[in-house]
ROTI-69517 format. One record per residue: residue in one letter; z, x, y negated of N, C-alpha, C, O in turn. Coordinates in Angstrom, 1 decimal, m for minus. Example, Ala and Ser with C-alpha at 12.3 -4.5 7.8 and 13.67 -1.06 7.14 Angstrom:
ROTI-69517
+------+--------+--------+--------+--------+--------+--------+--------+--------+--------+--------+--------+--------+
: miza :    npz :    npx :    npy :   capz :   capx :   capy :    cpz :    cpx :    cpy :    opz :    opx :    opy :
+------+--------+--------+--------+--------+--------+--------+--------+--------+--------+--------+--------+--------+
:    A :    7.8 :   13.2 :    5.7 :    7.8 :   12.3 :    4.5 :    7.8 :   13.2 :    3.3 :    8.5 :   14.2 :    3.3 :
:    S :    7.1 :   12.8 :    2.2 :    7.1 :   13.7 :    1.1 :    7.9 :   12.9 :    0.0 :    8.0 :   13.4 :   m1.1 :
+------+--------+--------+--------+--------+--------+--------+--------+--------+--------+--------+--------+--------+
***
This chain:
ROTI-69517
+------+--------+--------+--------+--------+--------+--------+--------+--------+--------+--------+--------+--------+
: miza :    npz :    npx :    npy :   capz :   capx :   capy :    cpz :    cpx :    cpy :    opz :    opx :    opy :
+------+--------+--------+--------+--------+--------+--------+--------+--------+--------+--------+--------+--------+
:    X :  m15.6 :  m14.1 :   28.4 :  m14.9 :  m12.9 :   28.4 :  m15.0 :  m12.2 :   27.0 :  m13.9 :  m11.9 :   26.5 :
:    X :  m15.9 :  m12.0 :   26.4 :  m16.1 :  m11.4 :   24.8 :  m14.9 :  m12.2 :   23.9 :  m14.2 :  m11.6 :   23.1 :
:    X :  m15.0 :  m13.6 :   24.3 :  m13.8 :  m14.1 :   23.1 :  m12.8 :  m13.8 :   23.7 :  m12.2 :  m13.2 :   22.8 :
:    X :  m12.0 :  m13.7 :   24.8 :  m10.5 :  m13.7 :   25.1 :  m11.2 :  m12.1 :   24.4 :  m10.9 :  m12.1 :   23.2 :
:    X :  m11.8 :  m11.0 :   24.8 :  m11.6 :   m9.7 :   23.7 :  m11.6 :   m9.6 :   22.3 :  m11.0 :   m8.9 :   21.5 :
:    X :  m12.4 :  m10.6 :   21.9 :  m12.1 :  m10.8 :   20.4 :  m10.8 :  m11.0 :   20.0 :  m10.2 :  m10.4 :   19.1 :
:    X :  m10.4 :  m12.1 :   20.7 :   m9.1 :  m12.6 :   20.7 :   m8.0 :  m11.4 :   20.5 :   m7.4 :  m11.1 :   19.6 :
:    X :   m8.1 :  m10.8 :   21.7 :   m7.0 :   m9.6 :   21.9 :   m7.2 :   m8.5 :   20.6 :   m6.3 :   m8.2 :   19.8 :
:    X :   m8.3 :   m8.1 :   20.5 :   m8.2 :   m7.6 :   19.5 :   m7.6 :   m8.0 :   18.0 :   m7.4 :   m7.3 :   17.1 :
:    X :   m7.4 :   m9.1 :   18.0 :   m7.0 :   m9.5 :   17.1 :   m5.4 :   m9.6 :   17.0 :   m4.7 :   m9.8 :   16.0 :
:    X :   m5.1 :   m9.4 :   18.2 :   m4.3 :   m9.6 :   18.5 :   m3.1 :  m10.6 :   19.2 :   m1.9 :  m10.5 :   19.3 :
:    X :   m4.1 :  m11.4 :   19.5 :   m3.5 :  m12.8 :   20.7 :   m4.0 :  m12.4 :   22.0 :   m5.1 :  m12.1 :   22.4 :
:    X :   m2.5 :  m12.6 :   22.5 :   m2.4 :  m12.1 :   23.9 :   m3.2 :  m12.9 :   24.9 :   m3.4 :  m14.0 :   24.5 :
:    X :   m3.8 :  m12.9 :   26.0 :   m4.9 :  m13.1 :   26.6 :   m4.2 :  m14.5 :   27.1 :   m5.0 :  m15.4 :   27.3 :
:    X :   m2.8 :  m14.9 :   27.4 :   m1.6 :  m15.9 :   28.0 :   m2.2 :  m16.9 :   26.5 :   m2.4 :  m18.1 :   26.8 :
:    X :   m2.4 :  m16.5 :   25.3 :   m2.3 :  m17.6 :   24.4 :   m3.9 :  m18.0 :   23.7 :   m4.2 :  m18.4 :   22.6 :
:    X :   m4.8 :  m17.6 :   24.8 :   m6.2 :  m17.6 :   24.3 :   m6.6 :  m19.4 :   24.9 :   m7.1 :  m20.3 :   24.3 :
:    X :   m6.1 :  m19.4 :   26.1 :   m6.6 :  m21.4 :   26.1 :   m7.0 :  m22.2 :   25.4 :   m8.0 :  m22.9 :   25.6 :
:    X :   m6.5 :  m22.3 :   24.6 :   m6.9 :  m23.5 :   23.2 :   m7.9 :  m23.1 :   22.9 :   m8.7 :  m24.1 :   22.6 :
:    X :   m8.5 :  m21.6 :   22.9 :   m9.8 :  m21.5 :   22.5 :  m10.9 :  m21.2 :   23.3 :  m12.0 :  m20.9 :   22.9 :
:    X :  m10.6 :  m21.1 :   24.4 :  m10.9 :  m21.3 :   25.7 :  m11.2 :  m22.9 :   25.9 :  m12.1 :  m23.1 :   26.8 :
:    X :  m10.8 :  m23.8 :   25.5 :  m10.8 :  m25.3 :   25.8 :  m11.9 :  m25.5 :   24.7 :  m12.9 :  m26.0 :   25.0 :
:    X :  m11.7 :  m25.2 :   23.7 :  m12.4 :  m25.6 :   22.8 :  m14.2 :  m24.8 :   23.3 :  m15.1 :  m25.7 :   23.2 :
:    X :  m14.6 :  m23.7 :   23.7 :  m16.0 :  m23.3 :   24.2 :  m16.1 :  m24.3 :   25.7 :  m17.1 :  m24.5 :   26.3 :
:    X :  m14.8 :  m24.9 :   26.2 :  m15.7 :  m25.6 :   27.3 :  m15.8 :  m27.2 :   27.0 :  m16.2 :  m27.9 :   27.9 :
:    X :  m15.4 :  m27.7 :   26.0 :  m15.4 :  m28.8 :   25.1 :  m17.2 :  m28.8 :   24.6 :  m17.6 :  m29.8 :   24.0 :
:    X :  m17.9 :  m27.8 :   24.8 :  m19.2 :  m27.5 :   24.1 :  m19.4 :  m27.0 :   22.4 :  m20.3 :  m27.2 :   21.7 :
:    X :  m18.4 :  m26.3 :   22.3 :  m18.3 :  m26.2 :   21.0 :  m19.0 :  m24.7 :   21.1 :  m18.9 :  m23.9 :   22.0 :
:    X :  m19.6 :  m24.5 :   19.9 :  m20.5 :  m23.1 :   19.8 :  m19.2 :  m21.5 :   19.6 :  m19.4 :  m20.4 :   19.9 :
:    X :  m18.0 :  m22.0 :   19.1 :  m17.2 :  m21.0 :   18.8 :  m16.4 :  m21.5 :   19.1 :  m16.3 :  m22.7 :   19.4 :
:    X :  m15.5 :  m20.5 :   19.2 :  m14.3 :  m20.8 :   20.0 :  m13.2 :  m21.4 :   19.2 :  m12.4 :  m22.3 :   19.6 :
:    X :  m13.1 :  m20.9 :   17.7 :  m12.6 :  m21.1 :   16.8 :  m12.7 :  m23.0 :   16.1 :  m11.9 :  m23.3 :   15.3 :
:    X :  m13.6 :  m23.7 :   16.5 :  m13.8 :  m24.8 :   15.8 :  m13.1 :  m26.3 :   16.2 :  m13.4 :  m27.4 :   15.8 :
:    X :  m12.0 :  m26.0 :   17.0 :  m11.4 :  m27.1 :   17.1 :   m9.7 :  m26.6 :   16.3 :   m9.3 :  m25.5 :   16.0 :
:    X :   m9.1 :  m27.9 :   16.3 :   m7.2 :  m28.1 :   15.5 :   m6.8 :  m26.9 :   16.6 :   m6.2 :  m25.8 :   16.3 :
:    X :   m7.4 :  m27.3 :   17.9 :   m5.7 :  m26.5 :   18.6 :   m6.3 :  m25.0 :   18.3 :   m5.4 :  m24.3 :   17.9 :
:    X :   m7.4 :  m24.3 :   18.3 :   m7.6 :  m23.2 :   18.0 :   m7.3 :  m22.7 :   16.8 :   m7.0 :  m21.5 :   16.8 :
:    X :   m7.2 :  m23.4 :   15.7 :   m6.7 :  m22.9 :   14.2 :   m5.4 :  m23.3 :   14.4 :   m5.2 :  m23.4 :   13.3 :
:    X :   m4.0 :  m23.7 :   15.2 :   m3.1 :  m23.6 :   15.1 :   m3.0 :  m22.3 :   16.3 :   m1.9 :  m21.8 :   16.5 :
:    X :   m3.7 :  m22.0 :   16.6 :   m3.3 :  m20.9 :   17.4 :   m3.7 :  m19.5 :   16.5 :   m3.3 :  m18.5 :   17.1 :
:    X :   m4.3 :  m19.3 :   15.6 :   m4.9 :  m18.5 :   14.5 :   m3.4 :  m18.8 :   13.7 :   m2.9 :  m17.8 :   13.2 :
:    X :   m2.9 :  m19.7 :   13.5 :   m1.8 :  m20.2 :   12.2 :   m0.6 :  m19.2 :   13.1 :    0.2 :  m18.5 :   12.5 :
:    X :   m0.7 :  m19.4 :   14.4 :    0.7 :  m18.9 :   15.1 :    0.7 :  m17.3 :   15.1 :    1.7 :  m16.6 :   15.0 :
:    X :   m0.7 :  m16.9 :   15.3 :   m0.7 :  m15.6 :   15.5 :   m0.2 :  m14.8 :   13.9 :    0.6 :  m13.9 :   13.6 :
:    X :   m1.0 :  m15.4 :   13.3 :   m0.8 :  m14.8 :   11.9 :    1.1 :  m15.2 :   11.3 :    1.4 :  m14.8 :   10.2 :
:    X :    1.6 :  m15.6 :   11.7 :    2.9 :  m16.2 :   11.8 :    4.1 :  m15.2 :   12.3 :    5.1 :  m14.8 :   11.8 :
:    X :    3.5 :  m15.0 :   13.6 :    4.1 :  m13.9 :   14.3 :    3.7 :  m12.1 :   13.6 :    4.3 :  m11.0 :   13.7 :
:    X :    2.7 :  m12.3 :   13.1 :    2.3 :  m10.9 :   12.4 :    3.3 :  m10.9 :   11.6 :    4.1 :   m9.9 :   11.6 :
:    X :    3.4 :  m11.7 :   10.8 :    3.8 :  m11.9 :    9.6 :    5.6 :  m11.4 :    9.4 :    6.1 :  m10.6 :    8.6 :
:    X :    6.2 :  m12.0 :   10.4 :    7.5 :  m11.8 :   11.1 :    7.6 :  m10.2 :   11.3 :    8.6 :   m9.6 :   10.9 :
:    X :    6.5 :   m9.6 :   12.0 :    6.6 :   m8.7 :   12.5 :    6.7 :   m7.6 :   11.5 :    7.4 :   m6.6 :   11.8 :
:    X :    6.1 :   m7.8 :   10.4 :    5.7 :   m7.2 :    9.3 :    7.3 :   m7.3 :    8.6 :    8.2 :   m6.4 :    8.6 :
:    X :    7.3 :   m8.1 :    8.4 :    8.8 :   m8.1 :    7.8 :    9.6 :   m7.5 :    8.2 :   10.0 :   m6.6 :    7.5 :
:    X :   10.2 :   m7.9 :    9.4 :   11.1 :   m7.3 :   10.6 :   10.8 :   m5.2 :    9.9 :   11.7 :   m4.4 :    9.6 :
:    X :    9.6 :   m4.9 :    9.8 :    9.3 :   m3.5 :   10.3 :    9.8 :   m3.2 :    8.6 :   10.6 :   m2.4 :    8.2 :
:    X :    8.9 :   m4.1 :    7.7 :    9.1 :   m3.5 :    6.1 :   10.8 :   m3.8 :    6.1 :   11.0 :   m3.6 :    4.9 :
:    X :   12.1 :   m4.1 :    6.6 :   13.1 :   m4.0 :    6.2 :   13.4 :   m3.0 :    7.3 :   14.6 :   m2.8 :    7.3 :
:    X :   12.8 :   m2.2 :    8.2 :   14.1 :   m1.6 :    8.5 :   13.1 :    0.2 :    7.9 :   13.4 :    1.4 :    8.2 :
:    X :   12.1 :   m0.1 :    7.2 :   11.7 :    1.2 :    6.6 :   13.0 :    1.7 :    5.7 :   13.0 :    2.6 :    6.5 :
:    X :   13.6 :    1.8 :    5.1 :   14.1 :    1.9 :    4.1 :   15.4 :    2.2 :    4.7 :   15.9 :    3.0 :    4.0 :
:    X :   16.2 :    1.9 :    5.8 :   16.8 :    2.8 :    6.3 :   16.3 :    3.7 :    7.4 :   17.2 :    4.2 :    8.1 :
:    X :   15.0 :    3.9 :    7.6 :   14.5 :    5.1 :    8.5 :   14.5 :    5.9 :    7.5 :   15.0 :    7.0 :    7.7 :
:    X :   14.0 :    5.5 :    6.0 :   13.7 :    7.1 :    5.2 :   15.5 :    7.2 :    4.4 :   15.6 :    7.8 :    3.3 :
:    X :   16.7 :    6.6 :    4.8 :   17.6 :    7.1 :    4.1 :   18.3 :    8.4 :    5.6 :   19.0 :    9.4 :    5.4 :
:    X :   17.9 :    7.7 :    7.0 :   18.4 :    8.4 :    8.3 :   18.5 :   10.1 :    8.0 :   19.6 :   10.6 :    8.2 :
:    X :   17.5 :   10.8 :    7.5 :   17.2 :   12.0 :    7.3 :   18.4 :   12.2 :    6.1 :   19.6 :   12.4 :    6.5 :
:    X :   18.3 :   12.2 :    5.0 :   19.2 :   12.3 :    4.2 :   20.8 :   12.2 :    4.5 :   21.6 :   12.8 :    3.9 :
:    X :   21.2 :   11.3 :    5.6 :   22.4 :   11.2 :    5.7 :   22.9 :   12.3 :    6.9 :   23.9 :   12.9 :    6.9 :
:    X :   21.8 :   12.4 :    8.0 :   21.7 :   13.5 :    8.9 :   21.6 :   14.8 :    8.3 :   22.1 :   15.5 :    9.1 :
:    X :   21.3 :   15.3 :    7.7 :   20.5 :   16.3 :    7.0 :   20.7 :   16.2 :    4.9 :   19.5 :   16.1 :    4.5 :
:    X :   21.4 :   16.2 :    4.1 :   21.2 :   16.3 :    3.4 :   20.3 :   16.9 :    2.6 :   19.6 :   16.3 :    1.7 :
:    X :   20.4 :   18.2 :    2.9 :   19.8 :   19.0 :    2.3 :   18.1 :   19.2 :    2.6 :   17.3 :   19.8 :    1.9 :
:    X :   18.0 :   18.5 :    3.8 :   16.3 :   18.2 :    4.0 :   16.1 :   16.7 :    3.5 :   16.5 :   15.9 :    4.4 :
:    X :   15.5 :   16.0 :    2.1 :   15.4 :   15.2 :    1.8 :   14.0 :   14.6 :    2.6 :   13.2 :   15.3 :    3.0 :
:    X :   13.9 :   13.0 :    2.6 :   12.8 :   12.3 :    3.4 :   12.0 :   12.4 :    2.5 :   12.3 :   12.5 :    1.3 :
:    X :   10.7 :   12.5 :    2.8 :    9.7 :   12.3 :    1.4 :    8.8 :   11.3 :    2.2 :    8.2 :   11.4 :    3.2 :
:    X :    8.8 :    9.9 :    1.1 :    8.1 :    9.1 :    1.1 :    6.4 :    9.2 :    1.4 :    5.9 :    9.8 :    0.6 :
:    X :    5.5 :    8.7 :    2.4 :    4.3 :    9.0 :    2.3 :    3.5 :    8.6 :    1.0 :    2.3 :    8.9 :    0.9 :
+------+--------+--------+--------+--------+--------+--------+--------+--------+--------+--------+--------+--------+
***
């Protein structure tokens, strides 16, 4: 139970914790020490990564929205 929470906190959904789940009943001391669990570490960080993107391109028209709604109240950058 502590690793599927580690897991989640990390942000892998509880549906994609198995592999590392397989690997602690494989006898392995960490959950982390087998292929399929570092491709599942590769996938999560993959999808972050996407997500990150996705969010850093649509910043840049959230801070032009105000300006075009509102001229005269300009956006200020944090």
């Amino acid at each position: 139970m502590r690793e599927i929470r580690t897991l989640s906190n990390l942000g892998i959904p509880v549906e994609r914790t198995q592999p590392f789940l397989d690997c602690l009943a494989d006898g392995r001391h960490h959950a982390d020490h087998c292929p399929a669990s570092l491709a599942g570490y590769r996938a999560a960080i993959d999808e972050l990564t996407e997500r990150i993107d996705a969010l850093t391109s649509r910043r840049p028209g959230v801070y032009r929205a105000p300006a075009r709604s509102c001229p005269s109240q300009q956006s200020r950058r944090p």
